[in-house]
Short mmCIF file of the C-alpha atoms (twelve columns), coordinates in Angstrom:
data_MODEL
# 
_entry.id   MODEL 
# 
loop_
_atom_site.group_PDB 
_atom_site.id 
_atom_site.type_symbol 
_atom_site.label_atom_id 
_atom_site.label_alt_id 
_atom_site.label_comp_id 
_atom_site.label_asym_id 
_atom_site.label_seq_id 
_atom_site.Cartn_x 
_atom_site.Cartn_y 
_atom_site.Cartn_z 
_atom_site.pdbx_PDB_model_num 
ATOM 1   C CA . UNK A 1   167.729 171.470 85.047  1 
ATOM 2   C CA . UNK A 2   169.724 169.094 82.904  1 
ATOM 3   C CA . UNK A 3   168.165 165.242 82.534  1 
ATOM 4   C CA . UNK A 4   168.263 162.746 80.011  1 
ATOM 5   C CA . UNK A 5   164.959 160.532 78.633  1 
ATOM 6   C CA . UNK A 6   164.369 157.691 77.058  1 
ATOM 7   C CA . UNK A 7   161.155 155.794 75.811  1 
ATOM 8   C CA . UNK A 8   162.137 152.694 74.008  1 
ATOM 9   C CA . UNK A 9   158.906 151.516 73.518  1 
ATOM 10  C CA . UNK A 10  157.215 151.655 70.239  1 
ATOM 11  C CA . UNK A 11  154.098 153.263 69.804  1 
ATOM 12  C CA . UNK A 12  151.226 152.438 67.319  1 
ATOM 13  C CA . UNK A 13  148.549 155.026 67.219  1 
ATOM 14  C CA . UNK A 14  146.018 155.627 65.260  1 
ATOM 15  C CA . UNK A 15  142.685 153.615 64.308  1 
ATOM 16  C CA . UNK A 16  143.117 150.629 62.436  1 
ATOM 17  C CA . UNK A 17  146.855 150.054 63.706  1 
ATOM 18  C CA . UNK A 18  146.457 146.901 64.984  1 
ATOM 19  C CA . UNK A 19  147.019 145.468 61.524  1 
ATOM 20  C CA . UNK A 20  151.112 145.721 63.099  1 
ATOM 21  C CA . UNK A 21  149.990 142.722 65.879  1 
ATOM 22  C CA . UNK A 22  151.248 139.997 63.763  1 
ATOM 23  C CA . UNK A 23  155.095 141.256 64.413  1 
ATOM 24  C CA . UNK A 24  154.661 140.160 67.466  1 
ATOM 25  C CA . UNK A 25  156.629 136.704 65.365  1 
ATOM 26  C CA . UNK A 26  159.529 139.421 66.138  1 
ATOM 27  C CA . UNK A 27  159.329 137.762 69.637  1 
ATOM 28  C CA . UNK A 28  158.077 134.602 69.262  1 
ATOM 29  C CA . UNK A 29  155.174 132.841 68.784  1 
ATOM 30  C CA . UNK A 30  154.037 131.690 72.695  1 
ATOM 31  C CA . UNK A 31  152.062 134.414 73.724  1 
ATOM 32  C CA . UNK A 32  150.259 134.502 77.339  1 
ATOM 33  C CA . UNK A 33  146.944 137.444 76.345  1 
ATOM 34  C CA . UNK A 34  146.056 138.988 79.579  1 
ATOM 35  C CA . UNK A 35  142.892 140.484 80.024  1 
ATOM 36  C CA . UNK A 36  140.269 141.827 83.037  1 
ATOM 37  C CA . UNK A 37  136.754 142.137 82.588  1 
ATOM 38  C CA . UNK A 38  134.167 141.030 79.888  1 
ATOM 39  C CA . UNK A 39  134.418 144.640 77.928  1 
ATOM 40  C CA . UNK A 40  137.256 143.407 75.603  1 
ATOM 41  C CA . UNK A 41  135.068 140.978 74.404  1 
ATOM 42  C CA . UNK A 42  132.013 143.164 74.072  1 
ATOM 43  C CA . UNK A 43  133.621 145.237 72.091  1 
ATOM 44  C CA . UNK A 44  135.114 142.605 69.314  1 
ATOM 45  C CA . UNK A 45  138.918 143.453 70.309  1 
ATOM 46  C CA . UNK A 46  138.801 139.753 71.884  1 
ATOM 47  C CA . UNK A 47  137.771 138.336 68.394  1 
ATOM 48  C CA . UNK A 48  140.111 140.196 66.535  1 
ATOM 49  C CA . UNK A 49  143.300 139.805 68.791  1 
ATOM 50  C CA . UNK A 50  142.733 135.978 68.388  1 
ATOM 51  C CA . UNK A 51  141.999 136.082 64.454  1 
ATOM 52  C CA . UNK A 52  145.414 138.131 63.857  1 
ATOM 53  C CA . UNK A 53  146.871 135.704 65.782  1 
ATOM 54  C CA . UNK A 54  145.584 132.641 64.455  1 
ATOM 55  C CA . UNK A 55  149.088 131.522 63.389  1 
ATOM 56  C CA . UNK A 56  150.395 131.833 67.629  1 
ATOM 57  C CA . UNK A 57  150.349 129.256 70.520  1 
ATOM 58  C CA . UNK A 58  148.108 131.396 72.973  1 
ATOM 59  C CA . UNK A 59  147.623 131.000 76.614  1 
ATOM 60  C CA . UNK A 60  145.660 133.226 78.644  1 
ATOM 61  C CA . UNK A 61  145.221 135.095 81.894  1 
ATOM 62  C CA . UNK A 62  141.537 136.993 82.482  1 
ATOM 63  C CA . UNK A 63  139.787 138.402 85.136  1 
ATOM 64  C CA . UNK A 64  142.500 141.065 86.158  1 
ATOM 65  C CA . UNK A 65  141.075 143.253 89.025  1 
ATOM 66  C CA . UNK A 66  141.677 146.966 89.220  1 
ATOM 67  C CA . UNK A 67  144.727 147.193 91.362  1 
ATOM 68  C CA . UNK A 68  145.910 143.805 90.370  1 
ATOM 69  C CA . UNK A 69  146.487 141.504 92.774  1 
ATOM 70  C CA . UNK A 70  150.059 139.753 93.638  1 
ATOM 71  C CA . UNK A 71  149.081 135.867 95.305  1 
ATOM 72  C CA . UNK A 72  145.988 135.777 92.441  1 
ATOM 73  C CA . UNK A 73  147.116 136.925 88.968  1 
ATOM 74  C CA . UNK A 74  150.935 137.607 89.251  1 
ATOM 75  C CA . UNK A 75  151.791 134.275 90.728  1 
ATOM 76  C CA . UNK A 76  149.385 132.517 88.116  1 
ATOM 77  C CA . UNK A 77  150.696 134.342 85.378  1 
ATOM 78  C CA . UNK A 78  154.197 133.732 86.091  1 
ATOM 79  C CA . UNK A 79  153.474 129.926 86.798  1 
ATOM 80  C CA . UNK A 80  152.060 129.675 83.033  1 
ATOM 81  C CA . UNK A 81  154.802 131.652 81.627  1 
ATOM 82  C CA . UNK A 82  157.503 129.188 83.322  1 
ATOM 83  C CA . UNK A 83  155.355 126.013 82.830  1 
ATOM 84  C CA . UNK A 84  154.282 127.332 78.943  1 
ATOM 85  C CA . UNK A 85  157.736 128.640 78.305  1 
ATOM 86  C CA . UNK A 86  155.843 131.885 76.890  1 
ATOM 87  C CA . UNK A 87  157.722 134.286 74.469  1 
ATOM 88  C CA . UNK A 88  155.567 137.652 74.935  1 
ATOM 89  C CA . UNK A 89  153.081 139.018 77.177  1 
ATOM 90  C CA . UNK A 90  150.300 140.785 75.162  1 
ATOM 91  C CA . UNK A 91  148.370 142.723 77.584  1 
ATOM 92  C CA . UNK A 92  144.691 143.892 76.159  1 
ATOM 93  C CA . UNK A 93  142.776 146.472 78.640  1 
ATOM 94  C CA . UNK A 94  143.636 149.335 80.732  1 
ATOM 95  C CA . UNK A 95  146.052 150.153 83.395  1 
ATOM 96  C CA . UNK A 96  146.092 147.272 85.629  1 
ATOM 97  C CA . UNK A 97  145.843 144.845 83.197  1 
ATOM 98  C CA . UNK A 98  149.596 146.153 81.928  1 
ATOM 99  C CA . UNK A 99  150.580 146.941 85.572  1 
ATOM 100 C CA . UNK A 100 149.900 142.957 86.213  1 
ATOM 101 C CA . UNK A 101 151.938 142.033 82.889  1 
ATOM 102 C CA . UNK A 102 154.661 144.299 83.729  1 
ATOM 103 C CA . UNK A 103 154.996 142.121 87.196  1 
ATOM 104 C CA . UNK A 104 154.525 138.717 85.284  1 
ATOM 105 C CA . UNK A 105 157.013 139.611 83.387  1 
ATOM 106 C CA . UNK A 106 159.781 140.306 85.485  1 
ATOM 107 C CA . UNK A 107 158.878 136.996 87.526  1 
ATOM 108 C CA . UNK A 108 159.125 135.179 84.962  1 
ATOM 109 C CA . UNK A 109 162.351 135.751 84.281  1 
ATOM 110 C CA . UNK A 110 163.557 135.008 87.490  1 
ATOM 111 C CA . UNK A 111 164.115 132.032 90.293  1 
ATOM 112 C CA . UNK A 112 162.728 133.188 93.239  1 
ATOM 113 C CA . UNK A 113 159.453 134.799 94.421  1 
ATOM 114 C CA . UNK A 114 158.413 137.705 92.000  1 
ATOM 115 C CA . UNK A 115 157.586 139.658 95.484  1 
ATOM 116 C CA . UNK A 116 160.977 139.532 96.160  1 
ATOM 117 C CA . UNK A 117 161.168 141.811 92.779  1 
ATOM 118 C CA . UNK A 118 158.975 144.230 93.211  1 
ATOM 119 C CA . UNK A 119 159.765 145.228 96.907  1 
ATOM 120 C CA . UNK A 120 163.116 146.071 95.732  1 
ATOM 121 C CA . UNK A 121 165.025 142.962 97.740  1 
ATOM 122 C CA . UNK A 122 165.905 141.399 94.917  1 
ATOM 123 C CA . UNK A 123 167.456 143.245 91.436  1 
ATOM 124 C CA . UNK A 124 165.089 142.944 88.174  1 
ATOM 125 C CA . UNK A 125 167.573 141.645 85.621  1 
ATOM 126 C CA . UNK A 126 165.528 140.723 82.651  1 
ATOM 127 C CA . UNK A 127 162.038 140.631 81.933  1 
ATOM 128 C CA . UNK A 128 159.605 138.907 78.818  1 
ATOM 129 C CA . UNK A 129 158.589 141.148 76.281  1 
ATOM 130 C CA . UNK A 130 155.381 142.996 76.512  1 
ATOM 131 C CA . UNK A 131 152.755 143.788 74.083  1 
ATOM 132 C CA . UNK A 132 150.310 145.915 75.166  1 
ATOM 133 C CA . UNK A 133 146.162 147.213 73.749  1 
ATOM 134 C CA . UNK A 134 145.117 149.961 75.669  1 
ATOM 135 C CA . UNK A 135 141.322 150.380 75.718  1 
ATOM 136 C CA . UNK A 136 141.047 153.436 78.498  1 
ATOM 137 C CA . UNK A 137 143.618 156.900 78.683  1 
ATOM 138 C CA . UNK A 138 144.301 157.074 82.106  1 
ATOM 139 C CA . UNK A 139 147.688 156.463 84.271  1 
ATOM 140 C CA . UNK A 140 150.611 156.492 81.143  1 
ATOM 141 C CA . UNK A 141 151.490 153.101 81.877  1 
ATOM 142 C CA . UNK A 142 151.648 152.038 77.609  1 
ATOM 143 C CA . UNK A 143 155.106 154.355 77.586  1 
ATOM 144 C CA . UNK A 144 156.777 154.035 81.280  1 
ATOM 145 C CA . UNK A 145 159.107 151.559 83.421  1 
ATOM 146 C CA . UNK A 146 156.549 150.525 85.910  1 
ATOM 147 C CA . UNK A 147 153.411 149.174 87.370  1 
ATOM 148 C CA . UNK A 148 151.347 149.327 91.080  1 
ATOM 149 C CA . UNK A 149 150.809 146.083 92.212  1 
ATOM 150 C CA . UNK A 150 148.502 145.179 95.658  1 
ATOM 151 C CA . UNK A 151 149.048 141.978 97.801  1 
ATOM 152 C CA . UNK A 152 145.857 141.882 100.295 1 
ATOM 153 C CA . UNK A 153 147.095 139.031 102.779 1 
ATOM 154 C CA . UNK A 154 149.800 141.990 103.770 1 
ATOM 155 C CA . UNK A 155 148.014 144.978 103.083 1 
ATOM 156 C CA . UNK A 156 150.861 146.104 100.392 1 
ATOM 157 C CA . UNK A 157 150.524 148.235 98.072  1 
ATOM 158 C CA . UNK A 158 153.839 148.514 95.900  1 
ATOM 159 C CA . UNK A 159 155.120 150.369 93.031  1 
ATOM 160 C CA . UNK A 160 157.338 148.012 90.884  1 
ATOM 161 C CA . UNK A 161 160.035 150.462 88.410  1 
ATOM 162 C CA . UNK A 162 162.473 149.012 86.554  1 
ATOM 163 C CA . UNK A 163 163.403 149.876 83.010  1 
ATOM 164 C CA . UNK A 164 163.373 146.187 81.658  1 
ATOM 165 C CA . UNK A 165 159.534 146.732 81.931  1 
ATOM 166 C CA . UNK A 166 159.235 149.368 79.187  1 
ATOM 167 C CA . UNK A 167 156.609 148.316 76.982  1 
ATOM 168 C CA . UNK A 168 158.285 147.071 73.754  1 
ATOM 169 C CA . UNK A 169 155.363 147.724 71.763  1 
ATOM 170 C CA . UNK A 170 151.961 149.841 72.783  1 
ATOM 171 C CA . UNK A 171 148.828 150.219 70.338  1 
ATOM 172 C CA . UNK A 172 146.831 152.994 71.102  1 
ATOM 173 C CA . UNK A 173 143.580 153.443 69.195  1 
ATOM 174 C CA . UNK A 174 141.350 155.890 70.321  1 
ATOM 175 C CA . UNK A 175 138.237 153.983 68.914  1 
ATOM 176 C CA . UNK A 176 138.890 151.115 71.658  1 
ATOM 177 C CA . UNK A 177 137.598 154.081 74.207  1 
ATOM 178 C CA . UNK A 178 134.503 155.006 72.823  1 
ATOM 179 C CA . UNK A 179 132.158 152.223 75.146  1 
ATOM 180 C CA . UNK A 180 134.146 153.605 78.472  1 
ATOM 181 C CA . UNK A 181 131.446 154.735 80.476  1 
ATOM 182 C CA . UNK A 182 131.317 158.678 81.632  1 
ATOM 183 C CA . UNK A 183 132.432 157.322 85.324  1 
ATOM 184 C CA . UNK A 184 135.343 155.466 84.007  1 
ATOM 185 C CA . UNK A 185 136.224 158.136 81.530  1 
ATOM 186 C CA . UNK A 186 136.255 161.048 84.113  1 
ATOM 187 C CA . UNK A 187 138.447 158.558 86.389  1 
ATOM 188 C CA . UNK A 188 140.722 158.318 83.718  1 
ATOM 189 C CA . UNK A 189 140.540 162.001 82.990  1 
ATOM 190 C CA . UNK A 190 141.480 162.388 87.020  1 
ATOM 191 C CA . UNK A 191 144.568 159.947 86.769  1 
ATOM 192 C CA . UNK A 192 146.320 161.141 84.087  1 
ATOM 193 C CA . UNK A 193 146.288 164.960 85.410  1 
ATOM 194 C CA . UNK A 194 146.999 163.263 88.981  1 
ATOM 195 C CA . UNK A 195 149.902 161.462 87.157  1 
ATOM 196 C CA . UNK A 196 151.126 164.935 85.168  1 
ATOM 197 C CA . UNK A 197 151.156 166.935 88.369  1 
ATOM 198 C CA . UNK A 198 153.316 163.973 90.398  1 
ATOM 199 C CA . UNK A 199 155.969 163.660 88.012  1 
ATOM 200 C CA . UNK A 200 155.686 167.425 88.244  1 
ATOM 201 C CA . UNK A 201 156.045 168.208 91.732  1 
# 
């Protein structure tokens, strides 16, 4: 069966790789960091992101949730990107956290109500550049077009795929998953082979 593919996004892998931050200048030099928990910070990658980018106007976004929610940290992160006038999205954690830039990003590129977006009612016509620092292997999200994003008032659940939310940049370093727990790291395990046999079948 014939098809074409395309990954635009560039990768960074290896330990140590993170020297290559700084081009996020390629960009600009408003950056909102998104982040969840406290384990970015346990682990020194907090620290470092902000010393290698000492020289960049930096807003930020914590306290993603797994299976990010839409009236929480979508609609706050796409009022600071509007307000802020933000040039890149650097997303630092797993899954969520990027699934939750991914949607920030689109809204803040456009007028109305990012929902609107990511049901499918309105087109997706641009989107902010994201950054992203994966700390956990687990759904594939660093290298695809899309993100799951949950809005509890409705009881939604929504996929949101469009191919201006590539990833322009993903760092993977395999030393930022060492302190994932065995629970986390066997969920992980489980989503990526759940992923492999969807796009599969």
């Amino acid at each position: 069966q014939a098809f074409t593919y395309h990954i635009p996004t560039k990768i960074h892998f290896g330990k140590g790789q993170l020297v290559h931050l700084t081009e996020l200048s390629e960009s600009g030099h408003s950056v909102l960091l998104v982040y969840g928990g406290g384990s970015i910070k346990r682990i020194g990658l907090y620290d470092r992101v902000k010393e290698l980018l000492k020289d960049f106007e930096i807003f930020e976004l914590g306290g993603i949730e797994p299976n990010p929610k839409y009236s929480t940290s979508v609609v706050e992160g796409v009022r600071i990107c509007k307000e802020q006038q933000i040039d890149v999205i650097l997303s630092v954690g797993g899954g969520s956290v990027l699934d939750c830039s991914k949607a920030i990003a689109g809204g803040a590129k456009y007028d109305g109500e990012t929902w609107d977006l990511i049901i499918g009612k309105a087109p997706t016509l641009a989107a902010l550049p994201i950054v992203d620092i994966l700390t956990l292997a687990a759904t594939g999200s660093e290298y695809d077009a899309g993100g799951v994003i949950s809005r509890t008032e409705t009881n939604d659940k929504v996929a949101y795929i469009d191919p201006h939310l590539f990833p322009a940049c993903s760092f993977l370093d395999p030393t930022y998953t060492f302190t994932v727990n065995a629970k986390h790291t066997a969920a992980g395990v489980a989503d990526a082979i759940n992923h492999v046999m969807e796009q599969y079948f």
